[in-house]
C-alpha positions in Angstrom: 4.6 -2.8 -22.1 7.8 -2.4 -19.4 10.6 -3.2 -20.8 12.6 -6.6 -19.3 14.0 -5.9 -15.9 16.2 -8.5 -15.6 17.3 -7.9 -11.6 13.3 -7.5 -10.4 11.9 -9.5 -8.3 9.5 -12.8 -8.6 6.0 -11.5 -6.8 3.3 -13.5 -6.0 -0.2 -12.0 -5.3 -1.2 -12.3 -1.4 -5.0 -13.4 -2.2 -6.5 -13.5 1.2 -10.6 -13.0 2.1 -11.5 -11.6 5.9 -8.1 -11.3 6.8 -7.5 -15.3 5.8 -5.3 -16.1 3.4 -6.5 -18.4 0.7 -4.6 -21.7 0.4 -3.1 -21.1 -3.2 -1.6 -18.2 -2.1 0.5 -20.4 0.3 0.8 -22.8 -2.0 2.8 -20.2 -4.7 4.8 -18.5 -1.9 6.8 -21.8 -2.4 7.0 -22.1 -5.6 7.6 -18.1 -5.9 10.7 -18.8 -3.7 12.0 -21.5 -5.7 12.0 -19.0 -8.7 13.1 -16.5 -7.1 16.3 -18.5 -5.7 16.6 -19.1 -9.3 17.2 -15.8 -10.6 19.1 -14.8 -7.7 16.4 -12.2 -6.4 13.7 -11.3 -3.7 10.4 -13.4 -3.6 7.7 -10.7 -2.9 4.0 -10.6 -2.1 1.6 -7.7 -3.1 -1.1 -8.0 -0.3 -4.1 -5.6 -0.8 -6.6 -5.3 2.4 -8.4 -3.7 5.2 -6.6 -4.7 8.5 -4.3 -7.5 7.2 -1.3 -6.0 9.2 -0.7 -9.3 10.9 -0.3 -11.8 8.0 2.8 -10.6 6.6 3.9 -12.9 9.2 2.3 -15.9 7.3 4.0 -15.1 4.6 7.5 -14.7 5.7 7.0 -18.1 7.0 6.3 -19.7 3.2 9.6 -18.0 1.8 8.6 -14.5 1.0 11.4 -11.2 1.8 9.1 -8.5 1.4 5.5 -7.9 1.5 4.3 -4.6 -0.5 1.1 -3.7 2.0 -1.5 -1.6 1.1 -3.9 -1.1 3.1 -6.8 1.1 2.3 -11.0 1.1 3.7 -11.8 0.4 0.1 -10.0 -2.8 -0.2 -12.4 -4.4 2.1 -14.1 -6.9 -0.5 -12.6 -7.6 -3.5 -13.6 -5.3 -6.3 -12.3 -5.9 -10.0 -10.9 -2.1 -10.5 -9.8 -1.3 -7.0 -8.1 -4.2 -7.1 -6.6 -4.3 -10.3 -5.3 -0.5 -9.7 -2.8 -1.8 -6.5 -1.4 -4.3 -8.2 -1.0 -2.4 -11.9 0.4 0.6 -10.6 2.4 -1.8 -8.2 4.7 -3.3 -10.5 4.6 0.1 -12.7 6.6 1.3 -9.6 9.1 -1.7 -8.6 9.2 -3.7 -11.8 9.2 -6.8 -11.1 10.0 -9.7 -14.0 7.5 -12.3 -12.9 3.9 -12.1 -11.3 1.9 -14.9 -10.5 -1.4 -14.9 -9.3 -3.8 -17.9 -8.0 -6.3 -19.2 -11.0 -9.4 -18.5 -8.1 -12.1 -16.5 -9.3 -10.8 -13.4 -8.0 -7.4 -14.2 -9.7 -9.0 -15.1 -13.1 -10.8 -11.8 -12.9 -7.9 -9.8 -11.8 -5.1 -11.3 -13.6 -6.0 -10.5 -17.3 -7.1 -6.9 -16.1 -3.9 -5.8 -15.0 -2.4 -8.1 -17.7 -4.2 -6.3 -20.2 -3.7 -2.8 -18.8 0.5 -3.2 -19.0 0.2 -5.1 -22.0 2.1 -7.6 -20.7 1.9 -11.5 -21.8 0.0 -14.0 -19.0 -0.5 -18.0 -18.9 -4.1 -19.1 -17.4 -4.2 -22.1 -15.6 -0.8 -23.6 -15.2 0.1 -26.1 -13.7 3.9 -25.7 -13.3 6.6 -23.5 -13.5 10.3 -23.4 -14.2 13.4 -21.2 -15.4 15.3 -21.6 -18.5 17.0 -20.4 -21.3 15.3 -20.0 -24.7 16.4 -20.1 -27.8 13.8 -17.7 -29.9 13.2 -20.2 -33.0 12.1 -17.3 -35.2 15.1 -15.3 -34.6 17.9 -17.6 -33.4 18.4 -15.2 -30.3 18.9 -16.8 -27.2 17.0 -15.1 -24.3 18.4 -16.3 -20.4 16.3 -17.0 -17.8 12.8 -16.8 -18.8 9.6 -18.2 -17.0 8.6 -21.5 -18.6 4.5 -21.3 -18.2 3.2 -25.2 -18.8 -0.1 -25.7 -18.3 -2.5 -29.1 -20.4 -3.6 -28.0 -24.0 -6.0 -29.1 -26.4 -8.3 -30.6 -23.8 -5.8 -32.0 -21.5 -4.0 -34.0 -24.7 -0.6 -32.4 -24.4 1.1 -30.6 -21.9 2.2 -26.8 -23.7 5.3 -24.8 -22.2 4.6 -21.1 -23.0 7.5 -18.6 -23.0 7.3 -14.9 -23.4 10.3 -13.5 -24.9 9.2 -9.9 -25.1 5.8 -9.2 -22.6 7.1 -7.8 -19.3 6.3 -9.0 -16.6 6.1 -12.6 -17.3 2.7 -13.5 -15.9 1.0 -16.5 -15.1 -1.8 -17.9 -13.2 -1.7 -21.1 -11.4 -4.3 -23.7 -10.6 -5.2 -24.6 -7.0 -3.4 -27.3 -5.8 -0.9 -28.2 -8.2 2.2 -26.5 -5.9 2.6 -28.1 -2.8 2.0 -26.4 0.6 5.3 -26.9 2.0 5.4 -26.0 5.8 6.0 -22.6 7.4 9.7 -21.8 8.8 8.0 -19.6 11.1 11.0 -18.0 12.6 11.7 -16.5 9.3 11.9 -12.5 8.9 10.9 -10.1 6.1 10.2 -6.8 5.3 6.7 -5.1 5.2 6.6 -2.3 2.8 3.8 0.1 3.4 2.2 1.0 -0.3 0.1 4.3 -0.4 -2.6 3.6 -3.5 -4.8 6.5 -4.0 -8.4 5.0 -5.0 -10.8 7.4 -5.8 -14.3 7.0 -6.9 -13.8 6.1 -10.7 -12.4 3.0 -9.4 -15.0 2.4 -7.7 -17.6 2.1 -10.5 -20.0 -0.9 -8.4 -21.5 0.0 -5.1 -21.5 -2.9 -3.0 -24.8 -3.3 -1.8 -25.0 -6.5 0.3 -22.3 -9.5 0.3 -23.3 -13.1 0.5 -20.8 -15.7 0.5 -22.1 -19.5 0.0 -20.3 -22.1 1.7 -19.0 -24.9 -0.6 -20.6 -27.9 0.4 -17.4 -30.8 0.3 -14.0 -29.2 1.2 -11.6 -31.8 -1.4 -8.7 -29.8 -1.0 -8.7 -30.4 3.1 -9.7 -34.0 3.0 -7.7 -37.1 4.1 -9.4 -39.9 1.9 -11.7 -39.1 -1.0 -13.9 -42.0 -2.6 -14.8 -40.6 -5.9 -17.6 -41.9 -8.4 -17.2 -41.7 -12.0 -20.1 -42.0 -14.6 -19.3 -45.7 -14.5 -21.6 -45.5 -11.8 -24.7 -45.0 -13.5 -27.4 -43.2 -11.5 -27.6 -41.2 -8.3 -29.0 -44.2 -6.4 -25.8 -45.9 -7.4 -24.5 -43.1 -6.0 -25.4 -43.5 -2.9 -22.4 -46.7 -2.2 -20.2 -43.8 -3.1 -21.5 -41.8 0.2 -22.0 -45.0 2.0 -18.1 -46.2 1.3 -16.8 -42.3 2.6 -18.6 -42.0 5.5 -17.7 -45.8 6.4 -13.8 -44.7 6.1 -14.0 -41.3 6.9 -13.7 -39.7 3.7 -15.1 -36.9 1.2 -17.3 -37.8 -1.9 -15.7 -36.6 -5.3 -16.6 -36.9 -8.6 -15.8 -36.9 -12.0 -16.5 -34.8 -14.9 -18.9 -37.4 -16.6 -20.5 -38.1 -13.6 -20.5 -34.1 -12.8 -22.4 -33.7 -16.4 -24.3 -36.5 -16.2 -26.5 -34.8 -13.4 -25.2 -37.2 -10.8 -24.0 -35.4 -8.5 -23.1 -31.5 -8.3 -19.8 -29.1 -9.5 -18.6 -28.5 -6.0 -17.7 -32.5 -6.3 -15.5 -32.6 -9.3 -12.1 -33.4 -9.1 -9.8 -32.9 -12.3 -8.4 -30.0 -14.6 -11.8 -28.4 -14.0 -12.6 -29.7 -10.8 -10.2 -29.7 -7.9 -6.7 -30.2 -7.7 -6.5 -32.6 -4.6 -3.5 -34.4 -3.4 -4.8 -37.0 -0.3 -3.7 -40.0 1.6 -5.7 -41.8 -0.1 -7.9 -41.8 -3.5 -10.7 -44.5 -4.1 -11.7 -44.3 -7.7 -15.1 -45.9 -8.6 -16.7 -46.2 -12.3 -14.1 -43.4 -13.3 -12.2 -44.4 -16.7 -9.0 -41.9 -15.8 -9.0 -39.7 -18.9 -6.1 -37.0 -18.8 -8.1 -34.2 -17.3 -9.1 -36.1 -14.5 -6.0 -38.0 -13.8 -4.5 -34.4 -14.1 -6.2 -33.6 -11.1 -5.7 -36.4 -8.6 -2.7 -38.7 -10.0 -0.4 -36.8 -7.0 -2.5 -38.7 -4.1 -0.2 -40.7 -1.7 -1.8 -44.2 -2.8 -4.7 -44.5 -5.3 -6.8 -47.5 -5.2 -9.1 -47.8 -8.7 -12.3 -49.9 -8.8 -13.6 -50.9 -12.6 -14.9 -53.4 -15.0 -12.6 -52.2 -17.6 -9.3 -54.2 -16.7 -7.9 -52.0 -19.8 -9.3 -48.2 -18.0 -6.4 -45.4 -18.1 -7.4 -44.9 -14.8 -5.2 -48.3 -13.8 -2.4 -46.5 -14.7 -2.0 -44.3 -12.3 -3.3 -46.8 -9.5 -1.4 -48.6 -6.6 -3.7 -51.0 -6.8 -6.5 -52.0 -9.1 -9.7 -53.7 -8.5 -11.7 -55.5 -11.9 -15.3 -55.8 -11.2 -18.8 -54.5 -10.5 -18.8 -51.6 -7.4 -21.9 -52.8 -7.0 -20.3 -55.8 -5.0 -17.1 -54.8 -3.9 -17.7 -51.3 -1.9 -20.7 -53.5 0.1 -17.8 -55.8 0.8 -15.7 -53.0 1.7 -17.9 -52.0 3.8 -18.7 -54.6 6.0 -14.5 -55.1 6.5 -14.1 -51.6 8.0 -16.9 -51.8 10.0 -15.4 -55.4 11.1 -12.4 -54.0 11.7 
């Protein structure tokens, strides 16, 4: 365990995948600078690679100073110990207080690793973050400045802030989606730090034989409108007016969990706390009741129109505006306005 470095800097790891960036990375460059404005320090991005010499850029643009580079042939693909390697011996070196890291696969791989290997505290799946001071309740010590980790609990019930008063860095991983992707300043400057990592073959225990990557088949987070089917809608043929009302208005098909388990339609649909994080123009809820975890994940849209027989559904309370009655009728009537109009 490091001990607290008060002045170090607020890093974000630089998650990108053939020299593209992933989204959530963007996303926490944002929120990274915030924190780091905070605490009165650099915002820095660790950004492992083969040939990513030209998104630095990217990243100067979303708020970050410097970008610790390290680019080596076996960074190619992401491996677990190659990867976890940079970034431990990393923040051994420059110390920084707070790490965050997208919750993707890679980054719930990655993140308890190197977590692990500093013994240092980390939050999965947040959904926010904030600075404040703490007042240790078992101790009476106050401690200034700390990262405030929230994220749901207990199913989505409450909403749990999680502190570490001791476990340097303060690490956290954050869900997709849940930060905003605020635009680039792209005539903003940094600082590119070249890293030098040695990776020798103990690191790298697998042999990558052949690499297939499958395309998701609905891309929620991109999408304008999403009409999304709960298990209020009963069967996949029901389904179907779900499909029918998107393509009419332009829009992606999403889902809920209970239509998601229910065999109605598959994961890649699923919008909630273990779905997708979306934030559209416009959200059509069908047959979905709105428990917690799904409203968790969609209650940010622009304008949210909800379709149920249940006049009393949570899912009305997040709604702009509320339709009572049977899909069944109303999304053909929907229908045949748009095309009308």
């Amino acid at each position: 365990m490091q001990e607290p470095n008060r002045q170090g800097e607020v890093w974000v790891f630089a998650e990108q995948e053939d020299g593209q960036l992933h989204d959530v990375s963007l996303e926490l460059c944002g929120k990274t600078r915030e924190l780091a404005d905070r605490l009165g320090v650099k915002a820095g991005a660790v950004l492992p690679g083969t040939g990513v010499g030209e998104l630095p850029k990217k990243l100067f643009a979303h708020g970050i100073d410097n970008v610790y580079l390290v680019d080596h042939p076996r960074l190619s693909h992401y491996q677990t110990l190659p990867y976890a390697k940079v970034l431990g011996s990393l923040i051994e070196k420059h110390r920084p207080q707070i790490v965050v890291v997208g919750a993707t696969a890679i980054g719930r791989d990655l993140a308890p690793r190197v977590a692990s290997s500093l013994r240092a505290g980390l939050t999965a799946d947040c959904t926010d973050l904030d600075i404040s001071d703490v007042t240790d309740p078992k101790t009476d010590t106050e401690h200034k400045n700390l990262l405030l980790q929230i994220r749901p609990a207990f199913g989505g019930n409450i909403i749990a802030t999680i502190v570490n008063y001791d476990q340097w860095p303060q690490m956290a991983t954050v869900r997709e989606g849940v930060m905003p992707l605020k635009p680039p300043a792209n005539n903003r400057a940094g600082r590119v730090i070249e890293e030098k990592v040695e990776i020798d073959d103990a690191a790298m225990a697998l042999k990558l034989i052949k690499r297939h990557v499958e395309q998701k088949k609905v891309n929620l987070k991109g999408a304008r409108v999403i009409v999304a089917g709960g298990g209020g809608i009963g069967s996949k043929e029901n389904f179907k007016l779900i499909y029918d009302l998107a393509g009419a208005i332009g829009g992606a098909v999403g889902a809920s969990r209970a239509a998601v388990d229910g065999g109605l339609i598959d994961k890649d649909h699923q919008v909630g706390q273990t779905g997708t994080t979306v934030r559209p123009a416009l959200y059509i809820a069908v047959g979905i009741s709105g428990a917690v975890q799904h409203r968790a994940g969609m209650e940010e849209s622009a304008k949210i129109i909800a379709i149920n027989t249940d006049r009393d559904a949570p899912i009305f309370s997040v709604a702009h505006y509320g339709v009572v009655g049977d899909f069944k009728q109303i999304i053909p009537m929907m229908i045949k306005a748009i095309k009308e109009k």
